[in-house]
C-alpha positions as CSV (number, residue, x, y, z in Angstrom):
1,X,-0.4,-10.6,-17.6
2,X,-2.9,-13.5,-19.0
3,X,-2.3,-16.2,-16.0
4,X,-5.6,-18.3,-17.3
5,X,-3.5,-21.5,-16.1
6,X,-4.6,-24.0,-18.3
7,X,-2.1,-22.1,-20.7
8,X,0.8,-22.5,-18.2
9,X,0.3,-25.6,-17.0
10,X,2.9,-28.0,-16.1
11,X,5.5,-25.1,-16.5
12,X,8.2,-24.2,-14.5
13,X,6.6,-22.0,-12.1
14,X,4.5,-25.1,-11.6
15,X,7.5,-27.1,-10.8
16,X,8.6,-24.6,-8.2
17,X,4.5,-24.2,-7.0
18,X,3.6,-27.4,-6.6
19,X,6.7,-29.1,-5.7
20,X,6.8,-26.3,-2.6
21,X,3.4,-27.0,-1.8
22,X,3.8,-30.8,-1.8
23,X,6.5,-30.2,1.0
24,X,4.7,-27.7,2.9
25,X,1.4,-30.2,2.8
26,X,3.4,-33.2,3.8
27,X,5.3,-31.1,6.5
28,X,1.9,-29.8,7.9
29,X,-0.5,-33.4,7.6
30,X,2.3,-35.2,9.8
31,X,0.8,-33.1,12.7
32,X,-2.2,-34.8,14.4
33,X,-4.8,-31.6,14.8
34,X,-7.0,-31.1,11.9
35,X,-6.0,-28.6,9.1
36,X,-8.3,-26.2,7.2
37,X,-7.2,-25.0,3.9
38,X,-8.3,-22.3,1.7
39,X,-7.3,-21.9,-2.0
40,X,-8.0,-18.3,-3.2
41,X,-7.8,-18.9,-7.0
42,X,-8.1,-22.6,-7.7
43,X,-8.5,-22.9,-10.9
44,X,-9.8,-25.7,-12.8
45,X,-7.9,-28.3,-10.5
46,X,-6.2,-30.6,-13.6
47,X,-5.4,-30.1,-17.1
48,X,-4.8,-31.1,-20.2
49,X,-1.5,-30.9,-21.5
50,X,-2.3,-32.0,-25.2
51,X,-5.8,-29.4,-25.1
52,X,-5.5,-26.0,-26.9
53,X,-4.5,-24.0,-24.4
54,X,-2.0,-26.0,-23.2
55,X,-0.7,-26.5,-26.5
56,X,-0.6,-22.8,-28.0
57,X,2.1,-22.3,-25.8
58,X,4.0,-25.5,-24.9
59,X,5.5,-24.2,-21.9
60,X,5.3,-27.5,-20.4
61,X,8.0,-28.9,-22.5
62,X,11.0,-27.5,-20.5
63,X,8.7,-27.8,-16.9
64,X,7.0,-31.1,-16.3
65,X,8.5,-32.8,-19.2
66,X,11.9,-32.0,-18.4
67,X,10.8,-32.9,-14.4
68,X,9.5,-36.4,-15.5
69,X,12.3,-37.8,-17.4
70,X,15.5,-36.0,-15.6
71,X,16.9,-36.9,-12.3
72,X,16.0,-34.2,-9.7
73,X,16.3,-34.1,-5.7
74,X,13.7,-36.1,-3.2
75,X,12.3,-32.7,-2.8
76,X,10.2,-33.4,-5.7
77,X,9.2,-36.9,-5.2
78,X,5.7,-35.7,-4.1
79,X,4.5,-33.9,-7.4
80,X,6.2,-36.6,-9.8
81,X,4.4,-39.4,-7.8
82,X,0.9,-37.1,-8.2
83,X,1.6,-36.4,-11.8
84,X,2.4,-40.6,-12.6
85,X,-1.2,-41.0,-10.8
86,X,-2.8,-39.4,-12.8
87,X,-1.1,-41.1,-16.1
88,X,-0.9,-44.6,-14.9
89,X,-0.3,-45.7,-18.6
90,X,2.5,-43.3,-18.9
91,X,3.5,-40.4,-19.9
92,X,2.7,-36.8,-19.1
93,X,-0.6,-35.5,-20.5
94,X,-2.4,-35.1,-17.5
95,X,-1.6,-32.5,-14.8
96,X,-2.8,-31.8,-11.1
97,X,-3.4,-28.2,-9.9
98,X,-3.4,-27.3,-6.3
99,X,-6.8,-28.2,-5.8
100,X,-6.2,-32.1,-7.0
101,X,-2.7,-32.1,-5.1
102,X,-4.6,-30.2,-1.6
103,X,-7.5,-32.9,-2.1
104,X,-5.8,-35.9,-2.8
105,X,-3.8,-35.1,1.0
106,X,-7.0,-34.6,2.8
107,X,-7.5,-36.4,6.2
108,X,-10.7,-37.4,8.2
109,X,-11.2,-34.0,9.7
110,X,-9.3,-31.9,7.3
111,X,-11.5,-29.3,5.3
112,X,-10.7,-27.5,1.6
113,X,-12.2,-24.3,0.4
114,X,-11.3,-23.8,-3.2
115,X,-12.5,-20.4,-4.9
116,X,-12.8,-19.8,-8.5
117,X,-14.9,-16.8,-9.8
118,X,-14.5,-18.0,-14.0
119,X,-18.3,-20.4,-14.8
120,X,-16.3,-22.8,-16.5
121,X,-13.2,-23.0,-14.6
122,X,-15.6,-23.2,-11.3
123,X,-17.4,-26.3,-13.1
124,X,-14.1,-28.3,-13.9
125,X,-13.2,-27.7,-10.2
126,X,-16.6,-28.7,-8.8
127,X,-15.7,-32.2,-10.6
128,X,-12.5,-32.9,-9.7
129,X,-13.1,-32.2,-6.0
130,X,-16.6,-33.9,-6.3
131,X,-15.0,-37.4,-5.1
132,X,-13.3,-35.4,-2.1
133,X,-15.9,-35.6,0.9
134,X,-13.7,-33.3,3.0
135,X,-13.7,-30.5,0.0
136,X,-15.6,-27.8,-2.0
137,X,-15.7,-25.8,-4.6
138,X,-17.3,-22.2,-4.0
139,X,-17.6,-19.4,-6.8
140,X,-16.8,-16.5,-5.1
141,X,-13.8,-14.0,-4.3
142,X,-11.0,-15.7,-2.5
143,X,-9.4,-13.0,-1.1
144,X,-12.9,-12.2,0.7
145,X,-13.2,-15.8,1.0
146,X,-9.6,-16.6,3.3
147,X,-10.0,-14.7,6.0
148,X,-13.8,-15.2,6.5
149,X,-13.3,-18.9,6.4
150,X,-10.2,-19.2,8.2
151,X,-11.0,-20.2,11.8
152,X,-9.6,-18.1,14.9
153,X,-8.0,-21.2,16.5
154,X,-6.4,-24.2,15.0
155,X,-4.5,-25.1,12.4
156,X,-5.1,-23.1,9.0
157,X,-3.4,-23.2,5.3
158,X,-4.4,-20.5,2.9
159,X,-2.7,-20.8,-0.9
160,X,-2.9,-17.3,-2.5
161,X,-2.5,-17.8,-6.7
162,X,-3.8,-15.2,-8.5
163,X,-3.9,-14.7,-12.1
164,X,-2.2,-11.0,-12.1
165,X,-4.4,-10.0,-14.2
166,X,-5.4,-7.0,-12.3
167,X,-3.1,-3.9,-11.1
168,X,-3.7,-4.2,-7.8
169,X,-3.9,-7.9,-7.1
170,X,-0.3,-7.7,-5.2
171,X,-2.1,-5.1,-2.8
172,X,-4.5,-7.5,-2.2
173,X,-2.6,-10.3,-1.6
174,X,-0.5,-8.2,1.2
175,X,-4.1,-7.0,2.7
176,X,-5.9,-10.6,2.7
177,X,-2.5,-11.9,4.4
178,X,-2.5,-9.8,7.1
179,X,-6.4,-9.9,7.6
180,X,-5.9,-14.0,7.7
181,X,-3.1,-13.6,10.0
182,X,-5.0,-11.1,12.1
183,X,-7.3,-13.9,13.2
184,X,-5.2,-16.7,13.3
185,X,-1.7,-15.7,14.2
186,X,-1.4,-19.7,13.7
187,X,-2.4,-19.6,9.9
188,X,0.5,-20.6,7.4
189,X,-0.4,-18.0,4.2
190,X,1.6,-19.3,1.0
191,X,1.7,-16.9,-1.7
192,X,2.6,-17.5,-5.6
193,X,4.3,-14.8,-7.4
194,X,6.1,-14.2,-10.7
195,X,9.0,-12.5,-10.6
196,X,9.7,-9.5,-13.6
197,X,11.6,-6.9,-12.1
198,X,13.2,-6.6,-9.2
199,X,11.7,-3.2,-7.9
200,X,8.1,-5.0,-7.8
201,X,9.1,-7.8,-6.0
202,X,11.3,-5.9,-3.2
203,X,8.1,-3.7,-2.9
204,X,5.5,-6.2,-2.1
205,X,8.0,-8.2,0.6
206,X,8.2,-4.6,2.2
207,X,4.3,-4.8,2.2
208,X,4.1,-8.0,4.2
209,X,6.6,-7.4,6.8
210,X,4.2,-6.8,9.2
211,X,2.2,-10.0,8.9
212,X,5.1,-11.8,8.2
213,X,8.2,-10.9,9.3
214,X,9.8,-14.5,9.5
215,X,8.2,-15.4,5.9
216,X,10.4,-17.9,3.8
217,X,11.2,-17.3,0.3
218,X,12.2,-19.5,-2.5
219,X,13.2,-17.5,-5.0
220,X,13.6,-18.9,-8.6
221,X,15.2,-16.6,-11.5
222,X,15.9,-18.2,-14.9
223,X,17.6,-14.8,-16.2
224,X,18.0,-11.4,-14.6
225,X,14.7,-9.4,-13.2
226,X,15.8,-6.5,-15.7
227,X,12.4,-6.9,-18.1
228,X,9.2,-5.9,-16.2
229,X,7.0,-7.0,-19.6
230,X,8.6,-10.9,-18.7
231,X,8.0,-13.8,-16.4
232,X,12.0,-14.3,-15.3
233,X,11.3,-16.2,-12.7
234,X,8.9,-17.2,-10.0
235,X,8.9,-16.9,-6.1
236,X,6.7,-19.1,-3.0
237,X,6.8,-17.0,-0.4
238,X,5.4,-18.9,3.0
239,X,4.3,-16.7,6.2
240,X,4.7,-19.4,9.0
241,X,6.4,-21.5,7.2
242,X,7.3,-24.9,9.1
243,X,10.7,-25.5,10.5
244,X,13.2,-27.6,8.4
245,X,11.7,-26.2,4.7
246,X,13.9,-24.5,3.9
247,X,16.6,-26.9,2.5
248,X,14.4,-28.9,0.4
249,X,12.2,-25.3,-1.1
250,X,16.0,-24.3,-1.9
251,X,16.6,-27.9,-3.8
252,X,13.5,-27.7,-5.3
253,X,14.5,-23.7,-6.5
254,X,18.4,-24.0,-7.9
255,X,16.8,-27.1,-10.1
256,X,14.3,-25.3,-11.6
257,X,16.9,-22.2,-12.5
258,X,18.7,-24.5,-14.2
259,X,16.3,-25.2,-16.4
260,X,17.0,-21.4,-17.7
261,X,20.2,-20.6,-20.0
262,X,22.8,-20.4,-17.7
263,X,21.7,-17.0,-16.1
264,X,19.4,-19.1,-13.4
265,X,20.0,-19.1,-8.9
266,X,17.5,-20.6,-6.8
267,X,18.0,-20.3,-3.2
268,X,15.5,-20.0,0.1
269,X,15.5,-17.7,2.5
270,X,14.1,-16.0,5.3
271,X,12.5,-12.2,5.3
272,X,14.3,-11.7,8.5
273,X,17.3,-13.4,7.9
């Protein structure tokens, strides 16, 4: 699976990505004590939607297009306010990542990590967190990166997004959960995946069990998992998850599946549930 994100962006696994992690960010600043977040695979922190890559595949078109101009629930008042900041003239051609959405949330006290191994990608990032004091951009392996960062006490955030490029990235987002967790017990881990085939997805939440055994899940399928060669969906899974996210994450998940062809559910739940 290619998952370079500038060709996905502003999709609707974005929708169901970003809107999640607005809620989770907004549910974790209201607390006082300073929050330090990690972002395993950052990215290039904003794109382009009228660049090349964006444009080869127009996979925005039924994602942030459709999000901008239909009406939706409040849960997703935090991503279209981020996404009209960054096109005050209108429009949608410019789109945050997690990096810009993390950043932009940042309080006195609060520190990002955001990892990107690509030379260009890494650049782009080191720009758009540049006028961040309370961020950085580092070139190196996030899933090394989490747990080594992650403090033993406190208040802790790691986003896990990998590319899925590699066969064994799904083993090592179950291992660098558990190794973050390990240390901080506190630590909220939120994990990005796409859905294809049921069997896959059944198998890594039967990895995480024991580091997360109270994880929530919103679950997003536009069509059946029956086709492991096709995105059919997405999921955000979130160990630690704050209370009362559950109903919005669900919101946020039947809208996006109806964005599909009339095969779609969305629905939150919990792994112990």
């Amino acid at each position: 699976m290619n998952y370079r994100h500038a060709f996905h962006a502003g999709n609707f696994a974005d929708l169901v990505k970003h809107a999640g992690l607005t809620l989770l960010l907004e549910a974790l600043m209201a607390e006082g004590s300073p929050l330090v977040i990690v972002d395993t695979h950052a990215g290039a922190g904003g794109y382009d939607l009228e660049g090349e890559l964006s444009r080869r595949t127009g996979e925005a078109a039924q994602g942030i297009f459709r999000l901008m101009e239909a009406p939706a629930p409040a849960a997703f008042d935090g991503l279209k306010a981020a996404v009209a900041g960054m096109n005050p003239g209108g429009g949608v051609r410019f789109y945050p990542g997690s990096p810009r959405l993390i950043a932009a949330a940042l309080r006195p006290g609060d520190r990002y990590t955001a990892c990107e191994v690509r030379d260009d990608d890494h650049a782009l990032l080191a720009q758009t967190l540049a006028p961040y004091p309370g961020a950085r951009a580092v070139q190196a392996d996030g899933y090394e990166t989490a747990p080594a960062t992650v403090p033993p006490k406190g208040r802790a955030l790691v986003l896990i997004d990998p590319p899925f490029e590699r066969p064994d990235d799904y083993q090592r987002i179950a291992a660098a959960m558990a190794a973050v967790r390990a240390r901080n017990p506190r630590a909220v881990v939120a994990v990005w995946l796409p859905l294809k085939d049921l069997e896959t997805f059944d198998a890594f939440l039967r990895s995480i069990e024991g580091a997360a055994p109270d994880a929530l899940i919103g679950e997003c399928r536009l069509r059946k998992l029956d086709n492991p060669m096709k995105m059919n969906g997405c999921a955000l899974v979130i160990a630690g998850a704050p209370a009362g996210l559950e109903g919005p994450l669900g919101e946020v998940c039947a809208w996006v599946a109806g964005l599909g062809e009339g095969e779609g559910r969305g629905e939150a739940w919990r792994l112990d549930g």
